[in-house]
C-alpha angles and dihedrals in degrees: 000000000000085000102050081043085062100043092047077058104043086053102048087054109089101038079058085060103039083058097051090046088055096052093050086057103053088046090062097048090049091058093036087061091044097050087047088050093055081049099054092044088053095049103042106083089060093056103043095104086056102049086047091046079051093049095051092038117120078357116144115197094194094067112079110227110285101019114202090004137064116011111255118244117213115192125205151201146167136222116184118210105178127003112214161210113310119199126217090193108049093035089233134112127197142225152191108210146163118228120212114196122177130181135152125249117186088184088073096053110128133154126243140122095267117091099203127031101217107200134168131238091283093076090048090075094052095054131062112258130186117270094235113175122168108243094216100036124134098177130015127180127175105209113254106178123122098357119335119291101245130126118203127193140156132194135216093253092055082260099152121209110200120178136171142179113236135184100199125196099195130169129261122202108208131187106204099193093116100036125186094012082057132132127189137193110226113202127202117199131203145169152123111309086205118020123075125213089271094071105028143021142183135226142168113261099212099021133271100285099058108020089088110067130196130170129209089235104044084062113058088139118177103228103016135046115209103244095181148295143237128188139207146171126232136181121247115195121200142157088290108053141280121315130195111226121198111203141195127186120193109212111215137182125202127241116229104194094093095060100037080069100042109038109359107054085042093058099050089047091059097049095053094043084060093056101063098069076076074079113052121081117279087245097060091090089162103052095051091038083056101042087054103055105033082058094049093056097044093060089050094056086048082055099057106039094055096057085067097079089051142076115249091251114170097233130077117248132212092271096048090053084056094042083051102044078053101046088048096048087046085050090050089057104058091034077058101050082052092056094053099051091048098053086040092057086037090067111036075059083065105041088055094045087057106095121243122260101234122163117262115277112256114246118231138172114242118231111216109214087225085061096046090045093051087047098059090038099056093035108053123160112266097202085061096236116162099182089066095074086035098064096034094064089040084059099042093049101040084049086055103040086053083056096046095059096045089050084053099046093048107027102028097114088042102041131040101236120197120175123182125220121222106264116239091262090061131073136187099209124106087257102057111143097229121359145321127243116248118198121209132183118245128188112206114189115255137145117311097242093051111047120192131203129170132164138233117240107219118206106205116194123220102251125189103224117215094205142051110239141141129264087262093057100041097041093025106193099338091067089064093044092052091044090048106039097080092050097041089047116108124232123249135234128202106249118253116259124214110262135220099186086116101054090071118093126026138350143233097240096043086055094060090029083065088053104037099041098061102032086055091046092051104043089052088058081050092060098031093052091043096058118036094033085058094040117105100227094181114106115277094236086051110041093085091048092058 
């Protein structure tokens, strides 16, 4: 027993030492790399020009990586540090951006203990370094001050980190249909100048959806928010080959709060300020004459001013459509306010070429002074009485006198009166020296409008009568008719002249003018507000990426 338990003993020996050996062993090796780590360390900095000298020996920087072999890929990504401007004008927007460009270089492969090789600007003009250009762009600057932006570093495995800082001017192609309810999508290109697809390609380093930064900060724009962006790479063929394009577009949708206050709101102040000469009185030919064309003019001048933030595109855009519907309503009012003054002069014309309703003339029978006289020299009196006579003109003038002043008091305005006084060698009385003046009235024919009346002034002589008759023998019948002529005459009545009294006030046309006016104009907003605020103006292949 004692014996197999010594030679179990004695065998399992030297396998005992041979493990410890082997331990020792390892132990030593362990220490022996550390130490050489911590020597390296210590020593490296004193031999990092040559390393770098190593690294760039036999190197060409005008041969791409893997020259003649495998295609390069270049990966890319963005980092935007400030969006805009963007100009309406020019059709351009402008950036501040990192860009991020990686590629692999297995000709800048070394070992060390440091993982990443961090250099300056001075090492990017010794390598070889991919010929980016942005296809769109109008103005590019790499930053200068105070060194230039770049940013250098290489990795154990030859795997190459370029950055720069950019400030890129790039084009915007803009379709100004729907201004200013309008969005855009901005692009930015960009690939290699030299290189086709069969040499080198570009991707995106962390996948379409995050290699493009921006952040909400970076872009506080004036007349547009960033509503998003995709991006996407495409393939442009030319005489030269094939290249690969990546792409960017930056969707943008304007703000209108800057031209609801400038043009907008304005316009729609005009046009009912125009409106309200509907309500001033048809006479007041001034004050609408002033309100239309001051409003005229003042929708020119919004014309015109809001065609200066725009390009002189040939086309006409949302808010000229709105600037001409308003001219054009402004315009209407003062085309209407002609119309009425010109209906309203037409027919006060017609009412003064109508001819006056006056009462028919009376006809009378002139008396002719030869036959009165005729009459009193071959009838005296053949009783001799001269008071006869006498009596008889007091009568027939006094008779006359009374209807002379009743034609003047009713029909002076219509008439021209005259009446003639007795002269100073005349008298009235009984006892006149030679005769008395006796007024009749005499209608001579004239136009019905203008009647004219005038009056025959009889001279009778005093005559001596030889015999004694009555009125009716010595007159005959033209003693009744002169008696009678004064009572049997009609009264006349001054004609009736056309009146105006109803021209004045409103018209007809500006009544349905103050109807018709607003409830078109508003119901023109209606429609105008309601189709182009609920468009989509973004482009259609862009509409699903945003």
């Amino acid at each position: 027993m004692v014996s197999a338990k010594k030679e179990m003993v004695t065998a399992m020996y030297p396998s005992y030492i041979s493990t410890l050996f082997y331990l020792f062993c390892l132990t030593a090796c362990v220490k022996r790399i550390s130490g050489t780590i911590k020597k390296d360390e210590r020593i490296y900095p004193e031999n990092f020009t040559r390393i770098l000298d190593r690294l760039l020996d036999g190197y060409d920087n005008r041969l791409r990586p893997g020259f003649g072999g495998p295609v390069t890929e270049v990966k890319t990504d963005i980092y935007v540090t400030s969006f805009g401007p963007v100009s309406d004008v020019e059709m351009e927007y402008t950036m501040d951006v990192f860009f991020r460009q990686t590629w692999m270089d297995r000709r800048l492969r070394y070992e060390g203990p440091i993982e990443i090789l961090r250099l300056n600007n001075m090492m990017v003009s010794n390598v070889w370094t991919p010929d980016t250009f942005f296809r769109n762009g109008k103005k590019s600057v790499a930053h200068n001050m105070t060194a230039p932006n770049r940013l250098f570093r290489i990795m154990k495995n030859g795997t190459i980190l370029y950055t720069m800082r950019l400030t890129i001017s790039a084009e915007c192609p803009m379709k100004l249909v729907d201004f200013p309810m309008d969005g855009h999508a901005c692009p930015l290109k960009f690939g290699s100048y030299a290189y086709p697809k069969t040499e080198m390609i570009y991707t995106w380093t962390k996948g379409p959806q995050y290699s493009v930064e921006v952040p909400q900060e970076s872009s506080s724009l004036v007349q547009y928010d960033l509503i998003g962006h995709t991006v996407s790479s495409e393939e442009v063929k030319s005489i030269t080959g094939e290249y690969v394009v990546m792409t960017v577009h930056f969707h943008l949708k304007r703000k209108m709060g800057y031209f609801m206050i400038q043009t907008y709101i304005p316009c729609i102040m005009t046009v009912i300020l125009s409106q309200v000469s509907f309500w001033i009185n048809k006479e007041s030919v001034p004050a609408r004459t002033v309100f239309g064309i001051t409003t005229v003019l003042t929708m020119t001048t919004l014309s015109i001013s809001a065609r200066h933030s725009l390009p002189k595109v040939s086309y006409a855009t949302a808010m000229d459509w709105f600037i001409a519907v308003c001219f054009a309503f402004v315009f209407s009012a003062l085309i209407e306010f002609a119309a009425v003054n010109y209906f309203t002069n037409a027919e006060m014309e017609r009412l003064k070429r109508k001819p006056a309703k006056c009462p028919p003339a009376p006809q009378t029978t002139p008396v002719k002074v030869k036959d009165t006289e005729e009459v009193l020299q071959h009838n005296p009196d053949t009783n001799g009485n001269a008071d006869t006579n006498g009596n008889l003109r007091k009568r027939m003038n006094y008779m006359f006198q009374q209807d002379i002043q009743k034609a003047e008091s009713n029909s002076a305005a219509a008439t021209g009166v005259t009446r003639r006084q007795p002269q100073s060698g005349q008298s009235s009385s009984s006892t006149g020296s030679t005769g008395d003046a006796i007024i009749l009235p005499h209608s001579s024919p004239g136009p019905a409008s203008q009647p004219n009346t005038s009056f025959t002034t009889l001279s009778v002589k005093n005559t001596q009568p030889t015999a004694d008759s009555s009125l009716q023998d010595l007159l005959g019948p033209r003693l009744e008719h002169i008696q009678l002529m004064g009572k049997n005459e009609p009264k006349q009545s001054p004609c009736s002249q056309p009146t105006t009294t109803g021209m004045g006030g409103t018209s007809k046309i500006d009544k349905y003018a103050r109807i018709l006016f607003p409830v078109s104009f508003g119901a023109f907003n209606m429609v105008y507000w309601v189709v182009y605020l609920s468009k989509d103006t973004m482009e259609a292949k862009f509409r699903g990426q945003i």
